[in-house]
Structures are given as structure tokens and as C-alpha cells.
N, C-alpha and C positions, 0 to 999 in steps of 0.2 A: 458705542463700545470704545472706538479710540479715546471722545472724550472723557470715559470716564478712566480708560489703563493711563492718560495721561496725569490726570487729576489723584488716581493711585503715585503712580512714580515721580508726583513733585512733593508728594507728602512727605513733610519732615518728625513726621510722627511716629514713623517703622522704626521697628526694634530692627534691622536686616542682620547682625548678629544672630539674633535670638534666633530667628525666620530659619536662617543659614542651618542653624546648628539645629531645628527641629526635623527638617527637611533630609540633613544628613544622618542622623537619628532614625528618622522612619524610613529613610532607604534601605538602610545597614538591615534592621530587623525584618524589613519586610521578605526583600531579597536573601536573607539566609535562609527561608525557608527552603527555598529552589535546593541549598546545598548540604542541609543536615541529616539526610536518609545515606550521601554517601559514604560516609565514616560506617556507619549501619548497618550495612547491607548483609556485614557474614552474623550482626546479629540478629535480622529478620528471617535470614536461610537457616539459623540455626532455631530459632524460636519456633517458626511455620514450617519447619523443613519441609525445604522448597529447596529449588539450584538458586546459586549465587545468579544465576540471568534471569532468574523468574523475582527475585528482590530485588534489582535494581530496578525495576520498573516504580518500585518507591519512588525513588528519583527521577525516570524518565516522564513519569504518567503528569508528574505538578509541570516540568519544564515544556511537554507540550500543550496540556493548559493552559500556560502560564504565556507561551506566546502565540496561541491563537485568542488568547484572552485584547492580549496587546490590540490587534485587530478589531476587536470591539469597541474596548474603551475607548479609542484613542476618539474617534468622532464621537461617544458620546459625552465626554468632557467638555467640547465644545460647546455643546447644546446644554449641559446641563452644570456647568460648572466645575472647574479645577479641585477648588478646596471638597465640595459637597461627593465629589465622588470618590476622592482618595478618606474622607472622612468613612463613606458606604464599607469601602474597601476591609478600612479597618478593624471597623464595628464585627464585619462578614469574618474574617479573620482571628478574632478576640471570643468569637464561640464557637468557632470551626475549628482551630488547634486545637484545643483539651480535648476532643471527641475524638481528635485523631490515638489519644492514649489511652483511651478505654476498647479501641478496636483487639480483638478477639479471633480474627481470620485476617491473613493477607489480601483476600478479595478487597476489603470493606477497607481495609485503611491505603489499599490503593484507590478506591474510589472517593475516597473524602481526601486525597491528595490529588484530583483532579480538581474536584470543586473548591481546595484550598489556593490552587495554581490558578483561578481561574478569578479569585479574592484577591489574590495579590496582584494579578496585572491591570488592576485598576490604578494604582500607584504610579509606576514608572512614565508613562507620557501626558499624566497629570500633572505630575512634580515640575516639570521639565518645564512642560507648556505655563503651569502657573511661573515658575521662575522668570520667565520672557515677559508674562504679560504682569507681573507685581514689583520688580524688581530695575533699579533704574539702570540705563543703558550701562554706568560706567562699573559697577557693582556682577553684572547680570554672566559676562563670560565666566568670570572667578566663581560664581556660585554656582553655575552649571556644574565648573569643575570639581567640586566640591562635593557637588549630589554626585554625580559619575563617579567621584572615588569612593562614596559610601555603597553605590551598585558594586564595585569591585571589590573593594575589601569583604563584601558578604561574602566574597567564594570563599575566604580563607574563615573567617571569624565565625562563619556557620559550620564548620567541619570541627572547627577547636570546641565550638560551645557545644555542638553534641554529643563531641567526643567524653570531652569531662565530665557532661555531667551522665551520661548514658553507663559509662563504666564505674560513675560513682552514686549514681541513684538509680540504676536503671533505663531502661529504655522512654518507657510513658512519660518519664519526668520531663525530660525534651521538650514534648510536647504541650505540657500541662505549665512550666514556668515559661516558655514563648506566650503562650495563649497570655500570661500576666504582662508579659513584654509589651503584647499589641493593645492589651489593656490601659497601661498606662502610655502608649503611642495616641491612643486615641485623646486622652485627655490633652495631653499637651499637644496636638493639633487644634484640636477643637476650641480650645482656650486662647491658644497664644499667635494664632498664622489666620490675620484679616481673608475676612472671607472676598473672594475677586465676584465678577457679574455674568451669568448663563447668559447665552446668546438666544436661547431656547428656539422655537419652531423655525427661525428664520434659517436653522443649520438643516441644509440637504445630508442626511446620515450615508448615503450610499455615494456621494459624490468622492471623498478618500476613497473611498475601493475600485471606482473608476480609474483615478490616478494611480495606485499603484498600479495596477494593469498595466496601465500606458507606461510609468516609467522604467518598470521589472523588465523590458524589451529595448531599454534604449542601449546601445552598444557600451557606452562606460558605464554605467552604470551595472549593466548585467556582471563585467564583470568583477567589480565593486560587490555585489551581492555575492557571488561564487568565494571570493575570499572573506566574507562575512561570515560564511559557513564553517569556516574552518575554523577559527576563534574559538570559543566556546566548548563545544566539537574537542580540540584539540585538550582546551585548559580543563572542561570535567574528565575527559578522555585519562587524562594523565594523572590527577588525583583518584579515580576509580583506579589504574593501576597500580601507585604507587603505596597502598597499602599492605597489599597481597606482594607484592616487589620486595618488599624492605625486610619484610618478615623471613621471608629466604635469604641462603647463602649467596655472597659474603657476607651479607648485613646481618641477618638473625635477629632484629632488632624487636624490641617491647611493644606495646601498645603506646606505654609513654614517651618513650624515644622517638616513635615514630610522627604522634603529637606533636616530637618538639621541631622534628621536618617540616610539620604540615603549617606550623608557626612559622617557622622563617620564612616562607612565601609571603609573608607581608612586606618583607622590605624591600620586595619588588614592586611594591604599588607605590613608593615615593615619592616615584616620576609622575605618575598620572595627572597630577596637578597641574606639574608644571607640562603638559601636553602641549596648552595653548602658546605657550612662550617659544617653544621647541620648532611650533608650526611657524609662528610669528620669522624666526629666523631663517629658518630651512627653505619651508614651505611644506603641504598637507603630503604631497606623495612621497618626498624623501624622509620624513619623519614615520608614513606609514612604510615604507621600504627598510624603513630600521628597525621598528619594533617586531614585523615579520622574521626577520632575519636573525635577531636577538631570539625570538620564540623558537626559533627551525635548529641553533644552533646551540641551546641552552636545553631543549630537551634533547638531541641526539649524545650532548656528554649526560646528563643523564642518563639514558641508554646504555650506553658504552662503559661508565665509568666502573672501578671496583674499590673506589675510594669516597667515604663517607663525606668528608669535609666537602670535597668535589663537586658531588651529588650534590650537595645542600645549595654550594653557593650558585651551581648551575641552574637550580630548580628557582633561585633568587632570577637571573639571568632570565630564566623562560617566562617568566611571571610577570618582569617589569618590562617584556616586551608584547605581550599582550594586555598587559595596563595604559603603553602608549598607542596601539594598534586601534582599541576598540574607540576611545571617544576622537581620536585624528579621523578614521574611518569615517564618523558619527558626520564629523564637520565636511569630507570631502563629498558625502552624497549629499549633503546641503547643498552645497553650493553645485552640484552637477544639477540636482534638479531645477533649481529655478523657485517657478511659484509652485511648484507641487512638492515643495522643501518636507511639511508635513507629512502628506500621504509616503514621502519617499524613506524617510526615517523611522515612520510606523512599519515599512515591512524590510527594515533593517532588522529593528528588533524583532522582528517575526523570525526569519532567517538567524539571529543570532542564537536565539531561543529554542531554533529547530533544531541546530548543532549540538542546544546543551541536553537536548532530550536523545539526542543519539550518541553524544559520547558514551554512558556509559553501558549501552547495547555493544558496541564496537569492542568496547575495550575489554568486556568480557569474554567475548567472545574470539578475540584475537590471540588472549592471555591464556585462553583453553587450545588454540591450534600452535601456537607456537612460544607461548609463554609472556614474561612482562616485555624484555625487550624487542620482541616482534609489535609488541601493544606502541610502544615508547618511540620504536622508531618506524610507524606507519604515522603518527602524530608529525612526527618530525617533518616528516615526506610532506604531507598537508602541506605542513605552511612552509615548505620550501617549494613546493607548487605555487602557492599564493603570492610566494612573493616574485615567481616568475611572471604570472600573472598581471601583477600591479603594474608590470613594464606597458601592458595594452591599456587600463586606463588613462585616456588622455585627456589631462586638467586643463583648465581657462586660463591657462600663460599667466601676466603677470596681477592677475585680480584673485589667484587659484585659493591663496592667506586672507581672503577677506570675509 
């Protein structure tokens, strides 16, 4: 196996451009699905009339899917191949969306939102793990970061894409142009991203799930994991409120106005890229101590605020600080774990994923006892918990940036 990832990464025959940009591509789309039911949700309580907490489970039921999927895939791409299982993924995806718009009962198209959540997390520690092992050492950070910003920008890009087209074709459509989306994901994978080599029988499948065990109890790392929780958590949290928020006094705002809210959270993702540079300088805990803190302090003025402009550029504030949070995170339980760096990151994203399947149970529910800003500023609290937290992990001194 090394000879041959070696024999991959001396090869001057990769398109890695191309590779990059197919990679961030079928991030973007895959990952949106996690986030296109929450724009939705008052139009599946209105279709099925159901409670707004009983349609959000649109959303929750793919997100826990979706990271105990994580859990699975991740040793079985080892064994069977990076490219061949994000290829399965997709194929599973590309007829499992459209079926999701012919659903006729809330039951049935939250259950085919399980088995879609469960399609996509074939994806994400495929991607990742092929990027390491096809990609040459000097090229390989930058393109992690690169897939990671297309994991992130789905929060936003899948709430805009369902938005417009749900209000302007319908609900089903959503569902039935993604299914085209993963359609043509699959071709340009299939085509254009060399296939890497399974390791096949020689991989013990239940040896990760050993490791996590063991490292889920190691003292920095536990509580590494506790602030991983809130991430997520926090960031669906705050888009499921921020709909039903806006719509009320002061705001009173549109369906489109409110759209153009949920847009400006991209320009909180700019940073992400540059994550690695940011860690390079600082190091991992002060750079994850800042985008907490940016997150804690950028939704309570949202909360607070009674000013539109405010609001917007706060919501930029909170976004680009869980843009830097999550892949610094990513890198700091790497390096706490050791050799069990793998199994340690597979149940990051488990826990990341737990978070995104309970934000928006939380935020419902909080927004029914005491409205948005009760919702807006328990979020806040999170990760201002978290980031008191971070003060107990304790990094490897001066190797912590490596």
C-alpha cells in the first residue's frame, strides 16, 4: 500500500486542480442535503399539518443518520476503497433524492431522510482519507482545506438552494433537481478522480471502534469532544431560529429578505481556508479559542440586537467563527490522539453530527418556552461554555502546529 500511495503521489500526471475542484463540488452538494429541510420546515407543518417540532425531524432524522453513518463508513473505505465508496454513495443518493418528492406522508419522507443521511456519510471521511493518501504531501493541507470549506459553505448554500427554488417551484422540485445534481456528481467522479487501492480483508473493521472507546475517555480529548458538541448544535440551532426570528417585530421581514440574511453567512466562511495559516502562526488552541469566542459573541448581538444591518453583520461574526473552530478542532484532536488520529476524528464527526441532529429539536423548542431570543442566547451560552472549557485542554507545547 505505501508503495503504491507513493508511486500515486510522484505521479506527474494528476490533473490535482481538477481532482480539488471535483472533490469540493461533491462536498458542497452532498453535505447540503443535511441542510435543505430547514428553510422548510413551516412548509412541511403546513403541507402535513404536523407541529413545527414534529417537521423538523426532516432535518434531525438525515443528521443522525448521517453521523452514525460516519461510524460505519469510515473503516469501511479502508477496506474497500476511498474512490469506490464515495462513488456507492453517490449512485445511492442519485435515486434516493427524487423519491424523496414524491412522498405523500411526513412518516415516509422522514424515513427516506434517514436512509438519504445514511448515503451521504459515505462521502465525508472518504474524501478526506482519499485526499491524504492521492494527493502529494505539499499540495495535501491546502486541499483538505478546501474540501472542509465546501463541508461548510453547504450550511449556507443548501438553505439558499431550497429556499429559491421551494418558493419558486415548489417543495418536491428540491428534491428532484438535487437527485440531477448527484447525477451529474457521480459522472464527473467516476470519470475524472483516479481510482486509489482497497486494502480489502487485511483491514480488522471493529479495530476503529476499539479506538474510539479508548480515546472518547482520554482527559483532553473528552473535553475536545464536549466542545465539538456545541458547533453544529449551535450553528443549525441558530438558522432554525433565525427564520421564524426575523419574520417578527422589529424585523417583519419577507421570505426574500430573509434569504438575503441567510446569504450573507457566506462571508463568514472566507476564513476557513485560511484556518491552516492562522494555526501555523498562533497555534491550534488559541486560534480554536478565537473562533469560539467570535461564535459566543456574534450570536448573543444577534440576540440582543434591534438593528437589521447589525444582525446581518453579527450573523457574518458568528459564522466565520465556527468556520475557524471546526476544521482547527479537526487538526487539534489529530494531533492529541497519536496513532489512533483516525478512529479519533471519525467520532468527532459523529459528535459533530449529533449536535446537528439536536439543534434543531432545541431551538424549537426553546423558541415555544420563551421565544427566539431565549433560542439565540442558550446557543450563545454553549459556546461560551466551550470556550471556557478549551482552557482544560491541554496541547503538546511546542509540536501542538504540527
Amino acid at each position: 500500500m505505501t508503495e503504491f500511495v507513493g508511486k500515486v503521489r510522484l505521479s506527474s500526471d494528476k490533473n490535482y486542480p481538477l481532482m480539488t475542484a471535483i472533490l469540493v463540488w461533491c462536498a458542497l452538494v452532498v453535505v447540503s442535503s443535511l441542510y435543505i429541510t430547514l428553510p422548510m420546515a413551516s412548509v412541511f407543518a403546513d403541507t402535513f399539518k404536523v407541529t413545527p417540532e414534529i417537521a423538523a425531524w426532516t432535518s434531525s432524522a438525515f443528521s443522525f443518520a448521517y453521523a452514525v453513518g460516519f461510524l460505519l463508513f469510515g473503516p469501511l473505505s479502508d477496506r474497500y476503497g476511498r474512490k469506490q465508496l464515495m462513488l456507492s454513495g453517490l449512485v445511492a443518493l442519485l435515486f434516493i433524492t427524487p423519491l424523496l418528492g414524491l412522498m405523500t406522508s411526513l412518516s415516509g419522507l422522514i424515513a427516506l431522510r434517514v436512509v438519504q443521511g445514511l448515503a451521504a456519510a459515505t462521502f465525508g471521511p472518504s474524501a478526506l482519507a482519499y485526499v491524504v493518501e492521492m494527493f502529494p504531501l505539499e499540495k495535501r493541507v491546502a486541499t483538505v482545506g478546501f474540501v472542509s470549506t465546501g463541508f461548510l459553505m453547504a450550511g449556507i448554500a443548501g438553505q439558499l438552494f431550497s429556499s429559491l427554488v421551494s418558493q419558486n417551484l415548489g417543495w418536491p422540485s428540491v428534491f428532484y433537481i438535487l437527485g440531477a445534481l448527484y447525477f451529474l456528481s457521480t459522472i464527473l467522479l467516476s470519470n475524472f478522480l483516479p481510482k486509489g487501492e482497497a486494502r480489502g480483508t487485511e483491514v480488522n473493521v471493529l479495530t476503529p471502534f476499539k479506538q474510539m472507546v479508548a480515546v472518547l475517555f482520554r482527559k483532553p480529548l473528552f473535553f475536545c469532544y464536549v466542545i465539538t458538541g456545541t458547533l453544529l448544535l449551535s450553528f443549525v440551532g441558530m438558522y432554525t431560529t433565525l427564520g421564524n426570528y426575523l419574520t417578527q417585530a422589529p424585523f417583519a421581514l419577507t421570505a426574500n429578505q430573509i434569504l438575503t440574511v441567510r446569504a450573507a453567512g457566506i462571508l463568514g466562511m472566507i476564513l476557513s481556508p485560511f484556518a491552516g495559516q492562522l494555526v501555523a502562526r498562533y497555534g491550534l488552541k488559541p486560534v480554536l479559542q478565537a473562533g469560539l469566542i467570535l461564535g459566543a459573541a456574534g450570536l448573543t448581538a444577534v440576540g440582543i440586537s434591534s438593528s437589521l444591518p447589525v444582525l446581518i453583520g453579527m450573523s457574518v461574526v458568528f459564522v466565520a467563527g465556527i468556520s475557524i473552530a471546526v476544521p482547527t478542532l479537526i487538526s487539534l484532536i489529530g494531533n492529541l490522539a497519536g496513532e489512533a488520529r483516525g478512529a479519533a476524528v471519525t467520532l468527532y464527526t459523529f459528535i459533530l453530527f449529533i449536535g446537528a441532529t439536536l439543534g434543531p429539536i432545541i431551538a424549537l423548542n426553546l423558541q415555544k418556552t420563551g421565544g427566539g431570543v431565549l433560542a439565540l442566547g442558550t446557543f450563545a451560552l454553549l459556546l461560551a461554555a466551550a470556550f471556557g472549557l478549551s482552557y482544560f485542554v491541554k496541547t503538546q507545547g511546542p509540536n501542538e502546529t504540527k
